[in-house]
SERO-4910 file (N, C-alpha, C, O; in steps of 0.05 Angstrom, whole numbers):
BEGIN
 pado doro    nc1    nc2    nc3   cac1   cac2   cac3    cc1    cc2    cc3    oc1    oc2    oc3
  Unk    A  -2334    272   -760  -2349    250   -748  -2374    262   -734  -2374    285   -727
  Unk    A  -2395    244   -730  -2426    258   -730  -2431    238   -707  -2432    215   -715
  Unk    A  -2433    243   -681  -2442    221   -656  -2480    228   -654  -2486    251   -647
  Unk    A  -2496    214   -659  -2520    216   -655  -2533    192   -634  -2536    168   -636
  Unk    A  -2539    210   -611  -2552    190   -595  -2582    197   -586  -2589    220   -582
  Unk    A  -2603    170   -581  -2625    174   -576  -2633    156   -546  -2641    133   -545
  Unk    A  -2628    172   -526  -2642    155   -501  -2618    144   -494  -2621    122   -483
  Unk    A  -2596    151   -498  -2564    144   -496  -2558    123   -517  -2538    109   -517
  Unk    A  -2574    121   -533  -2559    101   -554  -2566    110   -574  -2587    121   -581
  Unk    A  -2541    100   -588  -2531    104   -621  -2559     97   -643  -2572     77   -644
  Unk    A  -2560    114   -653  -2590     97   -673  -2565     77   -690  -2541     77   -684
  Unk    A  -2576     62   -710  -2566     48   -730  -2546     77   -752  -2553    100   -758
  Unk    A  -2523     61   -757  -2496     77   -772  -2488    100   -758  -2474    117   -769
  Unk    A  -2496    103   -733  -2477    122   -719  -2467    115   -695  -2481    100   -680
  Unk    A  -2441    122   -686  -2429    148   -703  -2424    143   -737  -2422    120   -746
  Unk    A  -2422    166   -753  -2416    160   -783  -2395    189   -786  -2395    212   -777
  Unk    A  -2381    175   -804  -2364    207   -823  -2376    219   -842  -2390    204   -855
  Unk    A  -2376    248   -850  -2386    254   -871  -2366    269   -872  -2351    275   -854
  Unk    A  -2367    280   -909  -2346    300   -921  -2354    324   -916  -2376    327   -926
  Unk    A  -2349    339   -906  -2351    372   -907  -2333    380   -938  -2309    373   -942
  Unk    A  -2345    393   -954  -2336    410   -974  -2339    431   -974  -2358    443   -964
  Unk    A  -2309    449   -992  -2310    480   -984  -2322    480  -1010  -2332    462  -1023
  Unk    A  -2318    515  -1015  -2336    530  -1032  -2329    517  -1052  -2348    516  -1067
  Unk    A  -2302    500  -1064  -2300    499  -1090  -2291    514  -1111  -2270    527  -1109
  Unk    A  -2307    514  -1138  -2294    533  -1145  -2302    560  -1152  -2292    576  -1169
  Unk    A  -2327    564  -1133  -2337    598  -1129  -2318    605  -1105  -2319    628  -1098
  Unk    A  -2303    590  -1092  -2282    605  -1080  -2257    614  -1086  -2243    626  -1069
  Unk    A  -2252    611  -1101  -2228    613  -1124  -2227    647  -1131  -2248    659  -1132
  Unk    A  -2202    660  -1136  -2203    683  -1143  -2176    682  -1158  -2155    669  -1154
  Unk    A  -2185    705  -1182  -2167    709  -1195  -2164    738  -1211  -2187    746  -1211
  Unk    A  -2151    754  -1222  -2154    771  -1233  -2167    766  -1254  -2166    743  -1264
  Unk    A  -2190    794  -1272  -2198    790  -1294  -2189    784  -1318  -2180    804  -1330
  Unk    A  -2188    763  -1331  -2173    758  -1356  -2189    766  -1383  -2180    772  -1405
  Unk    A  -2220    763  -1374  -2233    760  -1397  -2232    793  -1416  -2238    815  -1407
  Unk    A  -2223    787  -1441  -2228    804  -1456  -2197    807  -1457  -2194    809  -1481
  Unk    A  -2174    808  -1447  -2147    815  -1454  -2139    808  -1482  -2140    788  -1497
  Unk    A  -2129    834  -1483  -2112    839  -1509  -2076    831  -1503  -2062    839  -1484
  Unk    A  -2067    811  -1529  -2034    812  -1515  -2016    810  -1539  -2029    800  -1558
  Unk    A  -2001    813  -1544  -1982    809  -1559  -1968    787  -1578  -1955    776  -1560
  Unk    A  -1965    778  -1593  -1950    761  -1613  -1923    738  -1593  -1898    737  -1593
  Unk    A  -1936    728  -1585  -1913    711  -1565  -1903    718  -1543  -1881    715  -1533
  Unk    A  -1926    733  -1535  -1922    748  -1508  -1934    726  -1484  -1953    713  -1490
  Unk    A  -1921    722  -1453  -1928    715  -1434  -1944    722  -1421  -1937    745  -1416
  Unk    A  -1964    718  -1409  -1974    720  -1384  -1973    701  -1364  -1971    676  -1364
  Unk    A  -1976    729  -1338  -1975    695  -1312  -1999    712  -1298  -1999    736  -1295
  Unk    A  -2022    689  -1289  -2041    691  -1279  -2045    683  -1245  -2053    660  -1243
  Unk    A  -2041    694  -1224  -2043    675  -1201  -2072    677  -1195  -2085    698  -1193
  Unk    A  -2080    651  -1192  -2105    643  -1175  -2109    629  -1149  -2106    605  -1145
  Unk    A  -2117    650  -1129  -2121    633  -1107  -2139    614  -1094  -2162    621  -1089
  Unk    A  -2130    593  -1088  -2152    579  -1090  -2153    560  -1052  -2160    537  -1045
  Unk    A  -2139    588  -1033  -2138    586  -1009  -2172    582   -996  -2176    571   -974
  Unk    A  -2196    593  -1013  -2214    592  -1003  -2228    572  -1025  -2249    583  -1032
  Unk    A  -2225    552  -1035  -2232    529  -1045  -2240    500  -1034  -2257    483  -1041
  Unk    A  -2217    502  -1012  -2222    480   -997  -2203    448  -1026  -2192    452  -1048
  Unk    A  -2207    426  -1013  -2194    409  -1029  -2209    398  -1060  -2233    394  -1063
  Unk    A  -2187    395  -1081  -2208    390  -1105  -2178    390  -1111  -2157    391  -1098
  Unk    A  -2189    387  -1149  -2176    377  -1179  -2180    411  -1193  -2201    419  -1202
  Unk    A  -2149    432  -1192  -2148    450  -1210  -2137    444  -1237  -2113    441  -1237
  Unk    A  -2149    442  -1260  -2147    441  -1292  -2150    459  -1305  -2172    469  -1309
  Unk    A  -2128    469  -1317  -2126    490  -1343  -2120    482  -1365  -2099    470  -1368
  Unk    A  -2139    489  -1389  -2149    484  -1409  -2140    503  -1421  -2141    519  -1403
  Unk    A  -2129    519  -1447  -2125    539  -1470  -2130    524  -1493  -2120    502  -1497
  Unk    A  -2149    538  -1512  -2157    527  -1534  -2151    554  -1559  -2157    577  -1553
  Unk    A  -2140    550  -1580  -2136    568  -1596  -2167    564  -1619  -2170    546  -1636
  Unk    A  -2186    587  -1613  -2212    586  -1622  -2218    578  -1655  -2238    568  -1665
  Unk    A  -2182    590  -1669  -2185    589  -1695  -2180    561  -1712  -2192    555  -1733
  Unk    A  -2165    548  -1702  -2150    526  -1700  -2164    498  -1688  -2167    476  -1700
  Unk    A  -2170    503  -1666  -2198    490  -1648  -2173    472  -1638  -2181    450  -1631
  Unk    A  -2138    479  -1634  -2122    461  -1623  -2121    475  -1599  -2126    499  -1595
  Unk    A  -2113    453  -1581  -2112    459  -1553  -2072    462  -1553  -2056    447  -1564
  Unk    A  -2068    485  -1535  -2036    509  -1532  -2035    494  -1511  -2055    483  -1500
  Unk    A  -2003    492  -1502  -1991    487  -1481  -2003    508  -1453  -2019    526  -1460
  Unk    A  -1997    507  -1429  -1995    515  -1408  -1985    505  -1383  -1979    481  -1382
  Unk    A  -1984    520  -1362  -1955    514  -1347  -1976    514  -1321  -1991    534  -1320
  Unk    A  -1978    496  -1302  -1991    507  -1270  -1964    499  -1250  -1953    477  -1252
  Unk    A  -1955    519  -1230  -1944    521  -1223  -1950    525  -1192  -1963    545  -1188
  Unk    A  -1944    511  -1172  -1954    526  -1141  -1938    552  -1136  -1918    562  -1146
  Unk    A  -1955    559  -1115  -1948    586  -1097  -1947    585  -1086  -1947    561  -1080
  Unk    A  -1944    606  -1059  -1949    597  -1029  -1973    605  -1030  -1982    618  -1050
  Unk    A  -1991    597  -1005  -2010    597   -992  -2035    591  -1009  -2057    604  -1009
  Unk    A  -2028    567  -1024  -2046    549  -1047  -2057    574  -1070  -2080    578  -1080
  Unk    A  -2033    587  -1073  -2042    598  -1091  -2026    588  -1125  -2003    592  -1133
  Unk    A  -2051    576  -1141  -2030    576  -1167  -2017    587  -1191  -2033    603  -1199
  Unk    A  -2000    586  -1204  -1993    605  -1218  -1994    600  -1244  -1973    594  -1256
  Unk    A  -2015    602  -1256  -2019    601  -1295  -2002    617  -1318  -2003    640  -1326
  Unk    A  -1986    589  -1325  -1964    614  -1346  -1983    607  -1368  -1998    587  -1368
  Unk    A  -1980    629  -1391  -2001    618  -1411  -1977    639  -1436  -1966    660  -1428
  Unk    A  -1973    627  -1461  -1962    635  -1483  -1972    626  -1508  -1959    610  -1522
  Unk    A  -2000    637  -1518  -2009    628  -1544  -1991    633  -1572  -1982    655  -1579
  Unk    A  -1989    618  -1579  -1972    613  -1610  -1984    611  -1632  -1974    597  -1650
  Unk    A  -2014    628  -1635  -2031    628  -1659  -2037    660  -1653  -2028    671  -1632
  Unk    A  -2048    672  -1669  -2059    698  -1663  -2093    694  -1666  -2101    674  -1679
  Unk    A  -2118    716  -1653  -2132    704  -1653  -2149    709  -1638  -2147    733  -1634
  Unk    A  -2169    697  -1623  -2182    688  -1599  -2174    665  -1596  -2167    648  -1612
  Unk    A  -2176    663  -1561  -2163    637  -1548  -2183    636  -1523  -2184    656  -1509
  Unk    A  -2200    609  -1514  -2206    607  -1504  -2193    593  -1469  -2179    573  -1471
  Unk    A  -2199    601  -1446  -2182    594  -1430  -2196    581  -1403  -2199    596  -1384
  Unk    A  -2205    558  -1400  -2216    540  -1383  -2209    528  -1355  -2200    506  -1350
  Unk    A  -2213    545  -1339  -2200    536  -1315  -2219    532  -1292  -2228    549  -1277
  Unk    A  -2226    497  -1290  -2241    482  -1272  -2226    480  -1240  -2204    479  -1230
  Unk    A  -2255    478  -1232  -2238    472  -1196  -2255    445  -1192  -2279    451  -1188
  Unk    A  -2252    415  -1191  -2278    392  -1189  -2293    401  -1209  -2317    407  -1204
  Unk    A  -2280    404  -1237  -2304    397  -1257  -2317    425  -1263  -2323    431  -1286
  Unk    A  -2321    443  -1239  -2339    470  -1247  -2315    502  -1250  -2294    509  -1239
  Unk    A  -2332    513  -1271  -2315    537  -1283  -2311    549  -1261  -2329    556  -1245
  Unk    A  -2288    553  -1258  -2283    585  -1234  -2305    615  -1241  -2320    620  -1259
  Unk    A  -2297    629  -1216  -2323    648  -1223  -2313    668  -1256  -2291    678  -1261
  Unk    A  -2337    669  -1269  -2335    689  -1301  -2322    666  -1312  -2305    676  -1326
  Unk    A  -2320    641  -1315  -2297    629  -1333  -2324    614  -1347  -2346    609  -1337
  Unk    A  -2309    609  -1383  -2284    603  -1392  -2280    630  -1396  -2299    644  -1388
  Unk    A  -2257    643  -1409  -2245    669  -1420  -2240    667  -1441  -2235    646  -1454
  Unk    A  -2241    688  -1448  -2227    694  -1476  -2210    718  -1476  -2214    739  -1464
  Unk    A  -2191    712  -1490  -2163    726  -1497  -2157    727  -1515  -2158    705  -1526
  Unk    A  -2145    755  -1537  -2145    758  -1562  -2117    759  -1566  -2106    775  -1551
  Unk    A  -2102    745  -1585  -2073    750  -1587  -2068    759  -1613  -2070    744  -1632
  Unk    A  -2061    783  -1615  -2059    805  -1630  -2043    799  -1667  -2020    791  -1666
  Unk    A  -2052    801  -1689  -2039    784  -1713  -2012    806  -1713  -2015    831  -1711
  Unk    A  -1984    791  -1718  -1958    801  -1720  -1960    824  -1739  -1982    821  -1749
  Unk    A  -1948    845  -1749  -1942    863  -1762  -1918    868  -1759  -1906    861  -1738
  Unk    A  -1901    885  -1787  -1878    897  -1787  -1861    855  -1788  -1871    832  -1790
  Unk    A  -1843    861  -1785  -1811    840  -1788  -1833    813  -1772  -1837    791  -1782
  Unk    A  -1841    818  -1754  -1856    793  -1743  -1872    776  -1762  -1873    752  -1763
  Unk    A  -1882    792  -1774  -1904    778  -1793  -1895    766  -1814  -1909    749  -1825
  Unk    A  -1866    773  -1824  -1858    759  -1851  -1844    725  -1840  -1839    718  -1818
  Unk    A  -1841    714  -1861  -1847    693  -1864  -1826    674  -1889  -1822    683  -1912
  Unk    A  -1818    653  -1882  -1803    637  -1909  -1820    624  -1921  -1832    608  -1907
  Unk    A  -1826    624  -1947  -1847    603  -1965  -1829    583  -1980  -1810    587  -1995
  Unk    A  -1839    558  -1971  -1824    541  -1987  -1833    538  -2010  -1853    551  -2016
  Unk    A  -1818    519  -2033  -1819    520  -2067  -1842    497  -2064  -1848    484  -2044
  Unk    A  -1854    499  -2098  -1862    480  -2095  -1860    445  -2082  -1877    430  -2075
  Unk    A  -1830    442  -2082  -1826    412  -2072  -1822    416  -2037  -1813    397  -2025
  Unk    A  -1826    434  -2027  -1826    436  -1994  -1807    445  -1990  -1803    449  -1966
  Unk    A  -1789    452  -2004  -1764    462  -1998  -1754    497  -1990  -1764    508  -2010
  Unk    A  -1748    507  -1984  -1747    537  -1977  -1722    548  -1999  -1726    568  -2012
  Unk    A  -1701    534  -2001  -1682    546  -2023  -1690    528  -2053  -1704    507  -2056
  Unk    A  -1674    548  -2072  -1676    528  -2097  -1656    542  -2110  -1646    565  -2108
  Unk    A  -1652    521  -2124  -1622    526  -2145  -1630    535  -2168  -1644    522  -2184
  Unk    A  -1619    563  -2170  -1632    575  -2200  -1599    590  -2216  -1584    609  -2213
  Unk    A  -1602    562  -2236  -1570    580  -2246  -1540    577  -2222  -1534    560  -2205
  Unk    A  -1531    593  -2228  -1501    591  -2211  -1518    609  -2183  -1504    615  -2164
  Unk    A  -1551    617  -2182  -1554    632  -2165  -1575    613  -2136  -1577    588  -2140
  Unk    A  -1586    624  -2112  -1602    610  -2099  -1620    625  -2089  -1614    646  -2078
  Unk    A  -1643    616  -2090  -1660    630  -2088  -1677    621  -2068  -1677    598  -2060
  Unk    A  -1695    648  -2058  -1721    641  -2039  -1742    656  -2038  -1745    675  -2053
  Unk    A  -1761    648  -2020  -1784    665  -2027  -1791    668  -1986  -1788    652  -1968
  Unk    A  -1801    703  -1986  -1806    708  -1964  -1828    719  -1966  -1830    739  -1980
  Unk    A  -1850    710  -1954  -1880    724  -1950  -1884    756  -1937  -1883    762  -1914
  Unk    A  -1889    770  -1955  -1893    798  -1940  -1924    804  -1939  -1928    828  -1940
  Unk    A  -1944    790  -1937  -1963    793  -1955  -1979    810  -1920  -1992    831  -1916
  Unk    A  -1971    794  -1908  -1987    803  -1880  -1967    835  -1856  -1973    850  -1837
  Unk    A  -1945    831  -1872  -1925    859  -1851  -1930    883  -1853  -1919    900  -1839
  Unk    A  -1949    891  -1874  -1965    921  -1882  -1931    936  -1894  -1909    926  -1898
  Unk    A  -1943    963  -1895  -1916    977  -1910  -1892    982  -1899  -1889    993  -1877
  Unk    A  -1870    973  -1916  -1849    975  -1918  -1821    965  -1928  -1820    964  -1953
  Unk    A  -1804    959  -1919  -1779    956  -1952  -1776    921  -1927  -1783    911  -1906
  Unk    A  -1759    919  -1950  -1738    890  -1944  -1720    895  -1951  -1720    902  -1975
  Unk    A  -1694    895  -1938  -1663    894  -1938  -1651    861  -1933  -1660    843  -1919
  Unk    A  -1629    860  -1948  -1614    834  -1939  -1586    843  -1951  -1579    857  -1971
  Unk    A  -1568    825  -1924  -1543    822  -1934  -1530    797  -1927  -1538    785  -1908
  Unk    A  -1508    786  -1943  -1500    763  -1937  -1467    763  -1941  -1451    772  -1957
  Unk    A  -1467    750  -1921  -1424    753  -1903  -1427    730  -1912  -1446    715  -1909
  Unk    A  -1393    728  -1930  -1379    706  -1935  -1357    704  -1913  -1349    720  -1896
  Unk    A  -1346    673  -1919  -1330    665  -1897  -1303    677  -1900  -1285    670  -1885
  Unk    A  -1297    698  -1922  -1278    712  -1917  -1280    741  -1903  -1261    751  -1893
  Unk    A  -1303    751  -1904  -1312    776  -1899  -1324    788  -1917  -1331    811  -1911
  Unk    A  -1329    779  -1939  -1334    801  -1962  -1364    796  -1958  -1375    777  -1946
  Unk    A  -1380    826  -1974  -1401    825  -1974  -1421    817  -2001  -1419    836  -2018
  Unk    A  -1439    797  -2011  -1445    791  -2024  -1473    804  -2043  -1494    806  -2030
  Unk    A  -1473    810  -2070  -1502    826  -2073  -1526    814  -2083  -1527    801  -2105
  Unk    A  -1551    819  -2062  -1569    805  -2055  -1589    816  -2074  -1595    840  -2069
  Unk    A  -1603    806  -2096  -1621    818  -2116  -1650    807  -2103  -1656    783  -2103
  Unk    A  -1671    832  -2088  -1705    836  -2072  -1718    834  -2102  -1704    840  -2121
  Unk    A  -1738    828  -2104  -1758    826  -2120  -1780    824  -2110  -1786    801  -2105
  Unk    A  -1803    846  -2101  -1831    840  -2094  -1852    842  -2117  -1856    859  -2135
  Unk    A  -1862    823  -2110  -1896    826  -2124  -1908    835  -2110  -1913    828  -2087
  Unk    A  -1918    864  -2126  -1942    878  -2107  -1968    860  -2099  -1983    864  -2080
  Unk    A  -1970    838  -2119  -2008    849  -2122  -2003    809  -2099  -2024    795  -2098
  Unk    A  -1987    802  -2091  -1979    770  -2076  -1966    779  -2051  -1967    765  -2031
  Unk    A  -1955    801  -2050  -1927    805  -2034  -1900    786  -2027  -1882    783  -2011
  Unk    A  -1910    776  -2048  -1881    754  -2044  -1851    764  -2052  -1845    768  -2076
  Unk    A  -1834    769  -2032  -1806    776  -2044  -1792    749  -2053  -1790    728  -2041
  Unk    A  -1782    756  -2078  -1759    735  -2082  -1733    746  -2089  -1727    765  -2103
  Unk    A  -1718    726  -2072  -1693    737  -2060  -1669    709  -2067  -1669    685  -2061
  Unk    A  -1649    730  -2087  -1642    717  -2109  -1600    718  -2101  -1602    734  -2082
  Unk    A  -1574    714  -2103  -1550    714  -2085  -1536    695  -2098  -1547    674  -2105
  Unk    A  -1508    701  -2104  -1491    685  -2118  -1469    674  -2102  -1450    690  -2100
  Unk    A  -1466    655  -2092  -1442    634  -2074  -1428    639  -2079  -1429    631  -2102
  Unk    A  -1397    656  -2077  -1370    653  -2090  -1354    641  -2074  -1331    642  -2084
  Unk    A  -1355    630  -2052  -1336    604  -2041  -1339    591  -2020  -1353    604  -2004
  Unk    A  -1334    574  -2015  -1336    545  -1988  -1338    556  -1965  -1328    578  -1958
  Unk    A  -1353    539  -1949  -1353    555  -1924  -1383    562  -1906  -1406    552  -1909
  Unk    A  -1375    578  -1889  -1400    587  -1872  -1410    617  -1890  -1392    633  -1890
  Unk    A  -1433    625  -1902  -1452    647  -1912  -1462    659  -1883  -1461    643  -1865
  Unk    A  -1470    684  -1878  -1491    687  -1857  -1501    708  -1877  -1490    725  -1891
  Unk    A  -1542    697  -1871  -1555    718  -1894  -1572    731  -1864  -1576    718  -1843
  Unk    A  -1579    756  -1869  -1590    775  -1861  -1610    786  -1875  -1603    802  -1893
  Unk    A  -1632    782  -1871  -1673    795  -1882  -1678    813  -1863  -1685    801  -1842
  Unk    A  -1678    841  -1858  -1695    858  -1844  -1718    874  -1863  -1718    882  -1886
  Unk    A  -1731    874  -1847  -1766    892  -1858  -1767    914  -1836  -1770    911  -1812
  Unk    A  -1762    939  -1850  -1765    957  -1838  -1742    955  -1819  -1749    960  -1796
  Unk    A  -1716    948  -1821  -1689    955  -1808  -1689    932  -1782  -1671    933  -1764
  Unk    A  -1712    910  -1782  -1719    886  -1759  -1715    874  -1767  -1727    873  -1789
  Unk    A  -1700    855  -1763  -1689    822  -1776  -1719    809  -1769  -1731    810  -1748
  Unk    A  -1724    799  -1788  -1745    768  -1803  -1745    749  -1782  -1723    744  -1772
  Unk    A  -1771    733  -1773  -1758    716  -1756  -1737    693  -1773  -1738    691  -1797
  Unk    A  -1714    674  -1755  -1706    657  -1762  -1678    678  -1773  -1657    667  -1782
  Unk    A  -1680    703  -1773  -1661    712  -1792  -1636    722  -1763  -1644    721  -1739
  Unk    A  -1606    730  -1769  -1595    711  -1786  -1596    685  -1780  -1602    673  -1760
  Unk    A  -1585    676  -1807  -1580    644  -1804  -1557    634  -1828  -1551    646  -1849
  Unk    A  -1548    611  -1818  -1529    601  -1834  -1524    586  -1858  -1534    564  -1861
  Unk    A  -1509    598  -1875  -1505    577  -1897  -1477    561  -1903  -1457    576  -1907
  Unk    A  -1473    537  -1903  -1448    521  -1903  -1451    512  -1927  -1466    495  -1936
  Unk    A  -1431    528  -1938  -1433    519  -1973  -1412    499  -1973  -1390    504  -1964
  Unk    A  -1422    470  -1986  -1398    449  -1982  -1384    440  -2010  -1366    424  -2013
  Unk    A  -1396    454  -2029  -1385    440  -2052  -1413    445  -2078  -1434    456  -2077
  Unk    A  -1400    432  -2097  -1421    435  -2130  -1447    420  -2123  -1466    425  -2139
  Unk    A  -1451    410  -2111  -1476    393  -2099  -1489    393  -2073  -1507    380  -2064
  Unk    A  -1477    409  -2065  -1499    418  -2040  -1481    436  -2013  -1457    443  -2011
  Unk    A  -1500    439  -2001  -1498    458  -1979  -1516    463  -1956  -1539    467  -1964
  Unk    A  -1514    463  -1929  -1524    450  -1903  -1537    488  -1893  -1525    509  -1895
  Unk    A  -1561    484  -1885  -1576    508  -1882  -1583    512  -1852  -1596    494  -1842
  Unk    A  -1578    529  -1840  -1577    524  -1808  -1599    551  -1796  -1591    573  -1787
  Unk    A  -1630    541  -1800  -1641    562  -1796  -1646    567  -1762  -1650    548  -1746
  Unk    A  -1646    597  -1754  -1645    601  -1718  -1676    580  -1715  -1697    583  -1728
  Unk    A  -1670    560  -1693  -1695    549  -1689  -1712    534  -1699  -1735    528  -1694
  Unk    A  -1683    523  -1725  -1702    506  -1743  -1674    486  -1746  -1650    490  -1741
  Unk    A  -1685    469  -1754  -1666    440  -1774  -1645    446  -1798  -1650    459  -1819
  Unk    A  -1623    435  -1792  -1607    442  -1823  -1629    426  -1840  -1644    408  -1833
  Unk    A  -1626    440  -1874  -1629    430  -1888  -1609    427  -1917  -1599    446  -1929
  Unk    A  -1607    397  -1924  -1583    394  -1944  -1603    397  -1973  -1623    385  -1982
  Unk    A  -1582    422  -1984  -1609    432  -2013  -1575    430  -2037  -1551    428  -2030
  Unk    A  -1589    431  -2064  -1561    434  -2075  -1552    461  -2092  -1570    477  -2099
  Unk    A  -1524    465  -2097  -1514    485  -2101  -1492    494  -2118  -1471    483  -2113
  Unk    A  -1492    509  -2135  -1464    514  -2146  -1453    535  -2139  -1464    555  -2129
  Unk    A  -1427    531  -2146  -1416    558  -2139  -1398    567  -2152  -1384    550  -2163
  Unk    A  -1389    598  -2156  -1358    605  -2179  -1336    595  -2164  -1313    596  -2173
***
């Protein structure tokens, strides 16, 4: 409140209120982000304090640069108005990272952050068949296709447990010049399968996972982190 008097009296609109505003968002501090290098589904947590900001609107923004889609992120309080930015990009890449205080960039912002492309077991991948499907019925056998094209050098192993215990033999096939393995296994009875893909002695993501063989016509696919899918099947 602002009391202005002339000759003991008030001119016209006073007394009046006015807003005092703090620094905003050149008061804002945070560690340097720009330029970080991170990992394949790796976390970070960023605290920014924004004790010397005074009152406003903090907004965080992550944009995946390649994609041009905007990634989840987490703001979280702290004590002493400090907030806490979880950030987990799910593209590899550059990622741009926007964090306003009232509209204006914090100090050095936006950022950029590079998230590193997967290699080795991370990098491989299930390709589905032509009709969208990931298995296919070939013969009394079932087949699939796993992308190696991006994991650089090294082998693929698989094994697959039947619901009695026995172990089943899994026929690899790579194309050098595609890197596509196709990976080929014969059903011999009802039940729960568990198949096993490692690259380089590291299980594949999604790997293991389940197979519920139900009969001459199909069988329920239980991938880690994914949806069954009902594909069909024969079996000896």
């Amino acid at each position: 409140m602002v009391d202005l008097k002339f000759c003991g009296k008030n001119p016209q609109d006073f007394p009046r209120g006015i807003n005092v505003k703090g620094p905003g968002a050149q008061g804002a501090r945070l560690p340097n982000i720009n330029g970080l290098e991170i990992e394949p589904e790796q976390e970070i947590n960023i605290p920014v304090d924004l004790s010397g900001s005074g009152p406003g609107n903090f907004v965080v923004i992550m944009r995946n640069d390649t994609t041009g889609e905007e990634e989840p992120v987490r703001v979280t309080d702290g004590p002493n108005l400090i907030k806490n930015v979880t950030l987990k990009p799910t593209g590899s890449g550059p990622h741009t990272i926007t964090m306003t205080f009232d509209d204006e960039d914090l100090p050095g912002g936006p950022y950029t952050i590079t998230v590193k492309k997967p290699v080795g077991a991370d990098a491989c991948s299930m390709k589905p068949n032509k009709d969208g499907n990931l298995f296919t019925l070939d013969g009394d056998f079932l087949s699939f296709v796993i992308n190696l094209s991006q994991a650089g050098p090294g082998s693929l192993t698989g094994i697959v447990k039947t619901p009695s215990g026995k172990t089943l033999p899994i026929d690899i096939e790579v194309d050098k010049d595609t890197g596509l393995a196709q990976i080929r296994f014969q059903p011999t009875e009802k039940g729960i399968h568990i198949i096993n893909l490692l690259f380089n002695g590291h299980p594949i993501p999604g790997c293991p996972f389940e197979m519920d063989i139900k009969g001459v016509t199909e069988a329920e696919v239980t991938m880690t982190g994914g949806k069954p899918k009902m594909i069909p099947v024969q079996y000896v």
